[in-house]
N, C-alpha and C positions, 0 to 999 in steps of 0.2 A: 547410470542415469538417475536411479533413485538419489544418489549419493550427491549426486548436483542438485536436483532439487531439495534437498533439505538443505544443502549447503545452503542457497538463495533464501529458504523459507527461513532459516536460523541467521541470514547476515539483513533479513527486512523486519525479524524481531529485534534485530538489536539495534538498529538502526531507527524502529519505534520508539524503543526505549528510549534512544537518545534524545530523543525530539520531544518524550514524554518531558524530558529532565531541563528542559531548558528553561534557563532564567527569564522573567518579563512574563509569565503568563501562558509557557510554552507548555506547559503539564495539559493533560486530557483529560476530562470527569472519567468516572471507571466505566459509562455508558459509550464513549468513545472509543475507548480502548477495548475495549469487549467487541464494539464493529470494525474494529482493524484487525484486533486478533481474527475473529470470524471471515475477513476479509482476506486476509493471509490463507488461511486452509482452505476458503473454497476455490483460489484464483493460483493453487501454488503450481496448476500443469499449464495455465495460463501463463503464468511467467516465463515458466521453461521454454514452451512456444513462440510464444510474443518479443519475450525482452530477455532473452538468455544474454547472459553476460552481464550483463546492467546489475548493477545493486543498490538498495539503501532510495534514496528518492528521485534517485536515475530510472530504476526500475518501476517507482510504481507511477510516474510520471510516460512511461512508457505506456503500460498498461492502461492509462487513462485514456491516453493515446491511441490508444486500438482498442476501446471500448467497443466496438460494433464487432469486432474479432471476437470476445469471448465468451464464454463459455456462457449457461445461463445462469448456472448457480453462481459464478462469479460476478455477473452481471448483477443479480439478486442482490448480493452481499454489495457489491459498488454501491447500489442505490442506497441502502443502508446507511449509509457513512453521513453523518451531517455535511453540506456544503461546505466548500471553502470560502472565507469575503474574499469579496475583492481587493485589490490594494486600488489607494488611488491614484488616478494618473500623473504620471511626473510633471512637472515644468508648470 
């Protein structure tokens, strides 16, 4: 069980990273990235529970998603997170 959970906490670090790395503007100030990191460890038995199997932005798309599910310290750490924009609407 532990071995799953770090597996998920180590494939939604890398999967930060990748998102850190992307061309156009996709990188995060080190302020951002410090509230994901911190957002990873405190949500990582949250994931297990909530969005086992899910990875990468499946998972934490999950976890947004059962926000009223978790935990509190993870909930703490959610709010944390600068918001997302919005995109605007098609058509």
């Amino acid at each position: 069980m532990k071995l799953s959970i770090m597996a998920t906490v180590a494939a939604l670090a890398v999967s930060g990273s990748a998102l850190a790395q992307q061309p156009g503007g996709g990188g995060a100030s080190p302020e951002v990235q410090a509230a994901r990191q911190a957002m990873r460890e405190a949500c990582a038995a949250d994931f297990k529970t909530l969005c086992d199997g899910k990875q990468g932005r499946e998972a934490f798309m999950c976890l947004r998603e059962n926000a009223d599910k978790a935990s509190a310290a993870c909930k703490d750490a959610m709010s944390k997170l600068p918001a997302r924009p919005q995109a605007p609407p098609a058509g």
